[in-house]
C-alpha positions in Angstrom: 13.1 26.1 -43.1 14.9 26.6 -39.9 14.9 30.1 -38.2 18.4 32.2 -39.5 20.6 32.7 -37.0 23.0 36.1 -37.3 25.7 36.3 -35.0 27.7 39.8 -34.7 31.1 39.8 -34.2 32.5 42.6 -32.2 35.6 43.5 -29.3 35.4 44.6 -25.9 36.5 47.6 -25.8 38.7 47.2 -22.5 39.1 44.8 -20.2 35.7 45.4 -18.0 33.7 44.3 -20.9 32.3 47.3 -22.4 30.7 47.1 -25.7 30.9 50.8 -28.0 27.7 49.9 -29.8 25.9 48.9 -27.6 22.4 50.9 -28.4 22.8 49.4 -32.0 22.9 46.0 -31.1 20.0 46.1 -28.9 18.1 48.0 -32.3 20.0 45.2 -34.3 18.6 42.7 -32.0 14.8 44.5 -31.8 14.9 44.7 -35.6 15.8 41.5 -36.4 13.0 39.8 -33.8 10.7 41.5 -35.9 11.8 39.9 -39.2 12.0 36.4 -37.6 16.0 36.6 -37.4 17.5 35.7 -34.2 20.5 37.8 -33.8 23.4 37.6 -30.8 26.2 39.5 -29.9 29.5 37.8 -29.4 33.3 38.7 -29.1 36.3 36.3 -29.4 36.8 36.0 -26.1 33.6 34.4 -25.7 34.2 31.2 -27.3 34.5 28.1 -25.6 38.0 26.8 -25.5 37.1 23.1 -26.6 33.5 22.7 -27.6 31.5 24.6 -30.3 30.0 26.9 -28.4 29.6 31.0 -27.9 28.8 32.3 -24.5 26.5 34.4 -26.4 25.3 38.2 -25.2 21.7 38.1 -25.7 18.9 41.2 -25.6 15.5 40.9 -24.4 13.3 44.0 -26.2 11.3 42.9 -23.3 13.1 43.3 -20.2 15.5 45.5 -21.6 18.3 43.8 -20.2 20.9 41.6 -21.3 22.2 38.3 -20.8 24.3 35.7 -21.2 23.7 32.2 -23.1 25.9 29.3 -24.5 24.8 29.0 -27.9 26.3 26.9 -30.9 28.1 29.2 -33.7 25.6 31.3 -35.6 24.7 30.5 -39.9 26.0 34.1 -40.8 28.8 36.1 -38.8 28.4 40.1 -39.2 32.0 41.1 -38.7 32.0 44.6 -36.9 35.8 44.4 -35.1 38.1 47.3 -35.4 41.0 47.7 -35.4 43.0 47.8 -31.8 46.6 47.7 -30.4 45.3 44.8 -27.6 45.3 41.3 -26.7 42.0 41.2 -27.5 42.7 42.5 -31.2 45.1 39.2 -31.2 42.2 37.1 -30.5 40.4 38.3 -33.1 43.1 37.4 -35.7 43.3 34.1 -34.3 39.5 33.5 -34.4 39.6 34.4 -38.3 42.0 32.4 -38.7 40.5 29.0 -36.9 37.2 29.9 -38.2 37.7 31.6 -42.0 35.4 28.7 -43.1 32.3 30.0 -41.5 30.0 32.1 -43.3 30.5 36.1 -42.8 28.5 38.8 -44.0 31.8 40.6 -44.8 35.5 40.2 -44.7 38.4 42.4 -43.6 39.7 45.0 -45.9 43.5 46.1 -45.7 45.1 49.6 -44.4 44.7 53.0 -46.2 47.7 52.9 -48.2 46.9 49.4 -49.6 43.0 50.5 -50.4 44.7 53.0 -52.2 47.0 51.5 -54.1 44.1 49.2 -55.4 41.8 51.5 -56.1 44.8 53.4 -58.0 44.7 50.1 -60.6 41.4 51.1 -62.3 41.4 54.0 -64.4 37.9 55.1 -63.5 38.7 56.1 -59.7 42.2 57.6 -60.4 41.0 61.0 -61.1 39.2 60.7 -57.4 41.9 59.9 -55.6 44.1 62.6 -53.7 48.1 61.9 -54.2 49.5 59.8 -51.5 52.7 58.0 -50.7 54.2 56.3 -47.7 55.8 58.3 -45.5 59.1 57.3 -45.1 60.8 60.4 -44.0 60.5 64.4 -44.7 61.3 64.6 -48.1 57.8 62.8 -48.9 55.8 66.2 -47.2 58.2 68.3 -49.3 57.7 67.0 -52.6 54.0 66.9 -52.1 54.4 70.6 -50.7 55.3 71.6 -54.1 52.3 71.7 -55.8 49.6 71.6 -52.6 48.9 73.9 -50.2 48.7 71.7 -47.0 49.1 67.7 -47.1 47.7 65.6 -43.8 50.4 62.9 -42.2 47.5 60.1 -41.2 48.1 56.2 -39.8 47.6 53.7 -42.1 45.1 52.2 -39.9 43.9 55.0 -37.8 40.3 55.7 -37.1 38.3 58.7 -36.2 40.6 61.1 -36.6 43.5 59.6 -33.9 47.2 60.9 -35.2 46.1 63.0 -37.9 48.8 66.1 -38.6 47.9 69.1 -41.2 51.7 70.8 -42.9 51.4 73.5 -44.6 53.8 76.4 -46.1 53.8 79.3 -43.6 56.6 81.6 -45.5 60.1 80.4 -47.0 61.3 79.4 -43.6 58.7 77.7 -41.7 56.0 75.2 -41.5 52.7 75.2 -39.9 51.2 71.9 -38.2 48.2 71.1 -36.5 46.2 68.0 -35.7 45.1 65.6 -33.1 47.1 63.1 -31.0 46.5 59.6 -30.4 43.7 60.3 -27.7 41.9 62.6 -30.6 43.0 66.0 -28.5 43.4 68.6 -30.4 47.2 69.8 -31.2 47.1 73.8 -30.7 48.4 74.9 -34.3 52.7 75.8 -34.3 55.1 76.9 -36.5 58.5 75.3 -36.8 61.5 76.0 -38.4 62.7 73.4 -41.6 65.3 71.7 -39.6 62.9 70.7 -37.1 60.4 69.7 -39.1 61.9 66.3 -40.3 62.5 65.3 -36.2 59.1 66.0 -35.3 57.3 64.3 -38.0 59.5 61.1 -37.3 59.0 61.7 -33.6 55.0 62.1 -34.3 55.1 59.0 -36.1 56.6 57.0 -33.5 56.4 53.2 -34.6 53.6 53.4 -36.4 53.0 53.6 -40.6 51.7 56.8 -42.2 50.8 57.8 -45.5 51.2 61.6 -46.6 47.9 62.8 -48.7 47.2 66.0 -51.1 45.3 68.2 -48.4 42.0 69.1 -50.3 40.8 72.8 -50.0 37.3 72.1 -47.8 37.8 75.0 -45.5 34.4 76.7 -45.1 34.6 80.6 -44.5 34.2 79.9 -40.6 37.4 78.3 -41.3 36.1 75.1 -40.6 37.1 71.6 -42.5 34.0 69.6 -43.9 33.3 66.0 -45.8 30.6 63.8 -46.5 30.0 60.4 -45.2 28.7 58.1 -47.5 26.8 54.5 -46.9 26.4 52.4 -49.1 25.2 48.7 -48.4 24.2 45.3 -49.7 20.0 45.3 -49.7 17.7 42.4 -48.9 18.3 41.4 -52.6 21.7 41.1 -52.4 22.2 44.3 -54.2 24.9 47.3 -53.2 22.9 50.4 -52.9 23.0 54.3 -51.3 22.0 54.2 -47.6 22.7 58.0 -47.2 25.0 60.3 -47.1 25.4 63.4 -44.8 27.5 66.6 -44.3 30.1 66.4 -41.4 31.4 70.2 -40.4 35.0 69.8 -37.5 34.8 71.5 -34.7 36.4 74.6 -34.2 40.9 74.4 -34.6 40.0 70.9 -35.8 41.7 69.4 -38.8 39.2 66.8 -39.0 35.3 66.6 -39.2 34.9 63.1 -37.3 31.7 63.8 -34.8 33.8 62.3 -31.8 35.9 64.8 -32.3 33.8 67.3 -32.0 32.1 67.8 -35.2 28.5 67.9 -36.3 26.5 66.1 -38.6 23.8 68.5 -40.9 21.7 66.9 -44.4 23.9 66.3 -47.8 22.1 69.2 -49.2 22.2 71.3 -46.8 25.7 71.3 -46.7 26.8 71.2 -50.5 24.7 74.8 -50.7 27.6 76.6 -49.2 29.3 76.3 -52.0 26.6 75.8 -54.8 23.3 77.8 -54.7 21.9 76.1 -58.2 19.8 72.9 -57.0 20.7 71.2 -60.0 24.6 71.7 -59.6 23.7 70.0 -56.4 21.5 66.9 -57.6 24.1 66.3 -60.1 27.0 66.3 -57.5 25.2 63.5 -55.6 24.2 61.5 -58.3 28.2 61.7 -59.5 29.2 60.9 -55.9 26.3 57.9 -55.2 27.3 56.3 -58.7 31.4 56.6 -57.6 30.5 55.1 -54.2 28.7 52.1 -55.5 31.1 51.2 -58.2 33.9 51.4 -55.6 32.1 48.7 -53.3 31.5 46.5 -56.2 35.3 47.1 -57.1 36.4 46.5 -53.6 34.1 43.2 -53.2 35.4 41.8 -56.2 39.1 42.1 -54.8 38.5 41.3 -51.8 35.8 39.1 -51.4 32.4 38.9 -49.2 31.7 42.7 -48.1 27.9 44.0 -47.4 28.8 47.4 -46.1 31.4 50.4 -46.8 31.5 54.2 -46.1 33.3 56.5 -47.9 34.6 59.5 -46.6 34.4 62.1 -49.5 35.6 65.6 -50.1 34.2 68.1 -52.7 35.8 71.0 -53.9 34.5 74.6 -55.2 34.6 73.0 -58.7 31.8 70.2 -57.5 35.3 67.6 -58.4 35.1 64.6 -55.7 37.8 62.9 -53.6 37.7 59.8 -52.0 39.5 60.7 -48.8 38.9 57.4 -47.0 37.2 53.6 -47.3 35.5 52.4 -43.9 34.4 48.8 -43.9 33.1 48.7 -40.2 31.4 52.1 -40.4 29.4 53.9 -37.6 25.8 54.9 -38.2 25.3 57.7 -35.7 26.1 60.6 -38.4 22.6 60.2 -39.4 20.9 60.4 -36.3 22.8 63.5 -35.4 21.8 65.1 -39.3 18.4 64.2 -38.8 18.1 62.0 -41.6 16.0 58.9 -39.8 15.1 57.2 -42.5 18.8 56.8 -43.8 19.3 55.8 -40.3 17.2 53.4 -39.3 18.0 51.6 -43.1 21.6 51.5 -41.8 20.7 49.3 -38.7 18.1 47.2 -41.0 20.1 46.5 -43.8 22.5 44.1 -43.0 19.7 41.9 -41.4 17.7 42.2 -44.8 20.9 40.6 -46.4 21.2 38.4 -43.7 18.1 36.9 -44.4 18.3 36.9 -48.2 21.8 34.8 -47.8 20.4 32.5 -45.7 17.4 32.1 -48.0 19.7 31.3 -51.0 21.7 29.2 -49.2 18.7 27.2 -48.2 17.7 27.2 -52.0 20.7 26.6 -53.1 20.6 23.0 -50.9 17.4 22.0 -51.7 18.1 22.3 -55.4 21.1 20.1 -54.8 19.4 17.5 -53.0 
């Protein structure tokens, strides 16, 4: 049986070349040495213009260094692209597009309000969803206003916190807002007056599409917001199952908890006791919240085809009831390092290389039965 070869798919993330994951992909790289798959790192800008080749990025555990190497396309593409307003976010579509035939590890998923709107079709997760609509203008903040305290403006296809705005009711005649802009600063909070409001929501919005969400009460007594980040990923017997999950707490006048911005990253348990002291309260909260994730991926797979990892970004109230704030399908790893968990992280880098190598061993079945 020939050696499997995994190629991951990624984007520079300007134009001097710089990769953001770099440290995984050398672990990715390391890891995958070790279980005889031969893994390379590759963007769309690195294929050949008229042959069938990658200028491949290539890591010596060795050397520690990297370099580069024309290599035919990989057996299995791990797609790990995000989303970006670039020319080399362009590429990317077109490369899908020329080569949708090859075999990848996982397929794109569509924006938050669509996600939404799917998951909204199956009466199991409805309960676990926060309201949302698209925001088309102010009247969509006012009606959700009317029965929630605060309601978050966020872009349909934003990521680590980028755009996000908090409303909430400060009186009978004014609003308060907060958030972060586009370059994840934070937005000092500020009261303004009705008639303004409408004009500076449009204004914040700009040309991109937002959806306006039910603001969940996660507000610690320091004031600060808090989630969980779940993983939850395809085994090396092709099975979805629970990575991890950890706590994330915002930093201080954030509305988010994303760790770029600022936050920190402490254990699931750890976390859920500031709210419930009784360790079976807890154990049952995670269980509810492992069960929801996993049936969710298998959900999501069967809409939208090929997936091998997700992360769900999850809120839990005083009651113990869980949201599903957000569905991540190129999620980062580093909220485990940074909670301590290493066994959840270290799984997170290995995983998708166990499935790599248990699709490319039932592919290889799969021919020799046919022949």
């Amino acid at each position: 049986m020939p050696q499997p070869v995994l190629g991951i798919l990624t984007l520079y993330m300007n134009a001097n070349k710089q990769l953001e994951e770099r440290p995984i992909y050398q672990r990715m790289i390391t890891e995958g040495m070790r279980m005889g798959l031969d893994v390379f790192v590759f963007t769309p800008a690195d294929v050949h213009s008229t042959k069938p080749l990658i200028h491949a990025m290539m890591y010596d555990p060795k050397t520690k260094k990297w370099s580069r190497k024309w290599r035919p396309f990989p057996a299995l593409i791990f797609d790990r692209c995000r989303i970006q307003r670039s020319v080399r976010f362009e590429q990317l579509k077109k490369f899908r597009s020329r080569y949708g035939h090859l075999h990848f590890l996982n397929r794109p998923l569509r924006d938050k309000w669509t996600i939404h709107q799917i998951l909204s079709k199956k009466s199991r997760f409805r309960s676990h969803l926060p309201d949302t609509v698209m925001f088309t203008g102010l009247s969509d903040v006012t009606q959700l206003l009317k029965n929630n305290a605060t309601v978050y403006m966020k872009p349909i296809n934003g990521t680590g916190g980028r755009g996000i705005l908090r409303i909430e009711k400060a009186g009978t005649q004014l609003y308060k807002i907060q958030g972060r802009n586009q370059k994840r600063n934070i937005i000092a909070p500020q009261k303004v007056h009705p008639s303004r409001l409408g004009p500076y929501l449009m204004n914040w919005r700009s040309s991109t599409r937002y959806i306006v969400q039910q603001g969940i009460q996660i507000e610690l007594p320091n004031g600060r917001v808090h989630d969980y980040r779940m993983l939850v990923q395809k085994n090396g017997s092709g099975v979805w199952s629970v990575t991890g999950c950890a706590g994330r707490i915002g930093a201080q006048r954030s509305v988010t908890s994303n760790l770029h911005g600022g936050g920190h990253a402490v254990q699931m348990n750890t976390q859920l006791k500031y709210w419930f002291q009784a360790e079976e309260k807890r154990h049952a909260i995670r269980k509810e919240a492992e069960k929801l994730s996993l049936d969710i991926a298998e959900y999501l797979e069967d809409t939208y085809g090929a997936l091998c990892e997700l992360a769900l970004d999850l809120a839990i109230d005083k009651s113990g009831h869980i949201y599903v704030l957000e569905v991540n399908p190129k999620p980062a790893r580093e909220v485990f390092k940074r909670s301590g968990d290493a066994e959840a992280y270290r799984n997170a880098i290995i995983r998708p290389l166990e499935y790599a190598m248990w699709l490319h061993k039932k592919k290889n079945s799969n021919q020799t039965v046919a022949e």
